[in-house]
VEXGUFI-912403 format. One line per field, with one value per atom (N, C-alpha, C, O): x, y, z; atom name; residue in three letters; residue number from 1. Coordinates in Angstrom, 2 decimals. Example, Ala and Ser with C-alpha at 12.3 -4.5 7.8 and 13.67 -1.06 7.14 Angstrom:
2
px <- [13.19/12.30/13.20/14.24/12.85/13.67/12.90/13.41]
py <- [-5.69/-4.50/-3.30/-3.32/-2.25/-1.06/0.03/1.14]
pz <- [7.80/7.80/7.80/8.46/7.08/7.14/7.87/8.04]
atom <- [N/CA/C/O/N/CA/C/O]
rest <- [ALA/ALA/ALA/ALA/SER/SER/SER/SER]
nr <- [1/1/1/1/2/2/2/2]
***
This chain:
46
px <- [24.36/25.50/26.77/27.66/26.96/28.58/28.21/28.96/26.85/26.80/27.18/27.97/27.07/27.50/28.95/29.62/29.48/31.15/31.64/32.25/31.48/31.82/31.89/32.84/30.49/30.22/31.46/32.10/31.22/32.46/33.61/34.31/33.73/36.18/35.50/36.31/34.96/35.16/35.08/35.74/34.08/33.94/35.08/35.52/36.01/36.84/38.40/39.39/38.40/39.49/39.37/40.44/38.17/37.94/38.45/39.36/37.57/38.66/39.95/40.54/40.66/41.63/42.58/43.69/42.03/42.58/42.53/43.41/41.36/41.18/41.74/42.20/41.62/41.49/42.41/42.82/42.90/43.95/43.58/42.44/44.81/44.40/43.64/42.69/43.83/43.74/42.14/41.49/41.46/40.03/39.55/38.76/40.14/39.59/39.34/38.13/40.19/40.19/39.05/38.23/39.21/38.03/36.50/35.64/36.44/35.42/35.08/33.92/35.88/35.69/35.28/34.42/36.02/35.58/34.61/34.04/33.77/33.03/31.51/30.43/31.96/30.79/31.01/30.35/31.81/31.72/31.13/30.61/31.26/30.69/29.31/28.57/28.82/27.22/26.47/25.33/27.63/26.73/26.51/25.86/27.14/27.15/25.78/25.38/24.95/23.59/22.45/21.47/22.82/21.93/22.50/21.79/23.30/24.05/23.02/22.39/22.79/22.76/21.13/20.55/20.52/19.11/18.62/17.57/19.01/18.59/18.96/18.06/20.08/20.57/19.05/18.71/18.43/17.55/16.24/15.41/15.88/14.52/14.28/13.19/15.52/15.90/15.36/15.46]
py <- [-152.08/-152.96/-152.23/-152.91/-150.68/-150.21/-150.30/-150.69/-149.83/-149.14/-150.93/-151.02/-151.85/-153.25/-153.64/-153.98/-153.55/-153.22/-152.57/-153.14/-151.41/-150.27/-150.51/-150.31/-151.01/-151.52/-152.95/-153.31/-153.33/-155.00/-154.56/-154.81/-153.59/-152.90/-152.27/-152.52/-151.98/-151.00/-151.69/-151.39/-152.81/-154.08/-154.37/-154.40/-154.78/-156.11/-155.12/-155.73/-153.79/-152.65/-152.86/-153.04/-152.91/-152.53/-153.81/-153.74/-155.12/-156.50/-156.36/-156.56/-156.05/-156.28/-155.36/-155.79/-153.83/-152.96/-153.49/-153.48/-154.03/-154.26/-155.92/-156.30/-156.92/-158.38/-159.00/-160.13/-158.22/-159.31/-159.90/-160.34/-160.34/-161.36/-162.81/-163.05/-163.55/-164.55/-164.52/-165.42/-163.36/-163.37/-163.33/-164.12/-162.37/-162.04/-162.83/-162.85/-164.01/-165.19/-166.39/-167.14/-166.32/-167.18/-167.00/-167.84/-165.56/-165.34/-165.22/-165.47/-164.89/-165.29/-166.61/-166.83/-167.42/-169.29/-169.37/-170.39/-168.90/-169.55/-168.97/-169.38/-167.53/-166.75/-168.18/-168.80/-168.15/-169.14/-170.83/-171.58/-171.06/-172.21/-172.05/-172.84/-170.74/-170.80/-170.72/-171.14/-169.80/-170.15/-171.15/-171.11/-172.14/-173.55/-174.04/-174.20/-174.32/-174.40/-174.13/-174.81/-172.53/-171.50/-172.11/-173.07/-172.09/-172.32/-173.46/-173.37/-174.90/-176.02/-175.81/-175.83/-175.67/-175.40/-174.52/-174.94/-173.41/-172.86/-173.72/-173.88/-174.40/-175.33/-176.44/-176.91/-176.62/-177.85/-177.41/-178.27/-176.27/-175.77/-175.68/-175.80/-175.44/-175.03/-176.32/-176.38]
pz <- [-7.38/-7.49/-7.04/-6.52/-7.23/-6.80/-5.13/-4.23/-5.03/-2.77/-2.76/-1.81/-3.13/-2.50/-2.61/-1.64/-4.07/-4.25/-3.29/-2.39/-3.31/-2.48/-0.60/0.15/-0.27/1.01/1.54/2.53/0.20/0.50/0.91/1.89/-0.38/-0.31/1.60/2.49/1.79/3.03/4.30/5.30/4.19/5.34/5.72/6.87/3.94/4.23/4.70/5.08/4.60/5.04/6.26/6.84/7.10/8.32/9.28/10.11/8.95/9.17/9.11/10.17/8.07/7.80/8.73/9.05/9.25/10.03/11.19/12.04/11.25/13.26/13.47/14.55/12.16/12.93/12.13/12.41/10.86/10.39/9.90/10.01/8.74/7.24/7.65/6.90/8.43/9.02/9.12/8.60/9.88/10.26/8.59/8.08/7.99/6.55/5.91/5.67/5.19/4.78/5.78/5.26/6.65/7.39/7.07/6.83/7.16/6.76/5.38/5.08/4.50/3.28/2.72/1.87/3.33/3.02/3.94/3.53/5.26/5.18/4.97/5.38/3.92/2.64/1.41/0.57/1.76/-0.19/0.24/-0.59/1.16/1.72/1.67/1.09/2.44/2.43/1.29/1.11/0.09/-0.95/-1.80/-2.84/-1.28/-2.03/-2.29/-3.44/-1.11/-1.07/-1.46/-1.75/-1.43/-2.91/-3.84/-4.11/-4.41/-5.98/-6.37/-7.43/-5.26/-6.11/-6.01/-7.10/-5.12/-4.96/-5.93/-6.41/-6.42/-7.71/-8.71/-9.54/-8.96/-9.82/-10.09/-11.18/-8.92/-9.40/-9.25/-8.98/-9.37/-9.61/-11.22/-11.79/-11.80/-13.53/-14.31/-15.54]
atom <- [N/CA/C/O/N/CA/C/O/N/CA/C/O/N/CA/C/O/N/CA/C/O/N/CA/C/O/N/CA/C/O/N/CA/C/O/N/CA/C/O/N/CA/C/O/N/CA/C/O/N/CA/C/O/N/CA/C/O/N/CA/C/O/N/CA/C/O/N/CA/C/O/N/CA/C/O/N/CA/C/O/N/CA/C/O/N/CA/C/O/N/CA/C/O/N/CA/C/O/N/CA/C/O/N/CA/C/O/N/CA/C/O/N/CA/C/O/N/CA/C/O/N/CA/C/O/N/CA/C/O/N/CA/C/O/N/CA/C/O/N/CA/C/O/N/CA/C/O/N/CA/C/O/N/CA/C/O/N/CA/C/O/N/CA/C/O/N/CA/C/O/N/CA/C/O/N/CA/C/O/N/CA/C/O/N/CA/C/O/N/CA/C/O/N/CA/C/O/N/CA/C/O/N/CA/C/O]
rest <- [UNK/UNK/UNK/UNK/UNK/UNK/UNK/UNK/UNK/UNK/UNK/UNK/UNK/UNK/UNK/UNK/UNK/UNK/UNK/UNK/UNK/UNK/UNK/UNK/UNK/UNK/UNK/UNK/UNK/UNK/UNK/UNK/UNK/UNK/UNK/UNK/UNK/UNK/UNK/UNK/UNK/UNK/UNK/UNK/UNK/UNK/UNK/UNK/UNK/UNK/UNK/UNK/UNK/UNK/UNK/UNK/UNK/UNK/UNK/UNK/UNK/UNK/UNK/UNK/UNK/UNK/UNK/UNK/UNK/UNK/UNK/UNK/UNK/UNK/UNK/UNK/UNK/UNK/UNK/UNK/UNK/UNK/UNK/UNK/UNK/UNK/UNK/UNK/UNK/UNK/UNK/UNK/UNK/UNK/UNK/UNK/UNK/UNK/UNK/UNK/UNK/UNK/UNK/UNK/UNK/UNK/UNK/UNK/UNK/UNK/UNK/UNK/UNK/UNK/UNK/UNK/UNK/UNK/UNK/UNK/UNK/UNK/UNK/UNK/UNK/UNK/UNK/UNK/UNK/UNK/UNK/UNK/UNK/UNK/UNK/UNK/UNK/UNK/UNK/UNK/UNK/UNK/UNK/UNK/UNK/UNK/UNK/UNK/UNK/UNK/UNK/UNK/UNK/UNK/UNK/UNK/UNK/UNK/UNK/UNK/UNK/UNK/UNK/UNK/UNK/UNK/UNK/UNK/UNK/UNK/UNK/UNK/UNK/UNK/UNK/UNK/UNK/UNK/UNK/UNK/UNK/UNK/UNK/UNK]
nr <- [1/1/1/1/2/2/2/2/3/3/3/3/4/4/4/4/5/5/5/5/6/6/6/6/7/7/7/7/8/8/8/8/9/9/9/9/10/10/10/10/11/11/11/11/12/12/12/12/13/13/13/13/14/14/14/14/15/15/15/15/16/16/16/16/17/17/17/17/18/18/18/18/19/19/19/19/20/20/20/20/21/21/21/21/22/22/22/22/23/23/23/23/24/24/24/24/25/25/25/25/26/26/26/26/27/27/27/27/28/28/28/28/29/29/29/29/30/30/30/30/31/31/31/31/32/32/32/32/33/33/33/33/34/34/34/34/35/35/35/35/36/36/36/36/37/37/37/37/38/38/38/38/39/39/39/39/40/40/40/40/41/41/41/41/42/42/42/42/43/43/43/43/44/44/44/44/45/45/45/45/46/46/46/46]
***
């Protein structure tokens, strides 16, 4: 669980150095979008 914390802070430094808040946030919403799908699909196996 930290090498993944750890791996994230360092991804989202590296975006943020080379492409700017703008890319960062994009890609952030469209991580939280994909997991919408997992969320509800485990939701209805329960």
């Amino acid at each position: 669980m930290a090498v993944a914390g750890a791996t994230g802070g360092m991804s989202s430094g590296l975006v943020m150095a080379t492409a700017g808040f703008p890319v960062l946030a994009l890609a952030g919403g469209a991580l939280a979008l994909a997991v919408i799908p997992a969320v509800v699909l485990s939701a209805r196996r329960r």
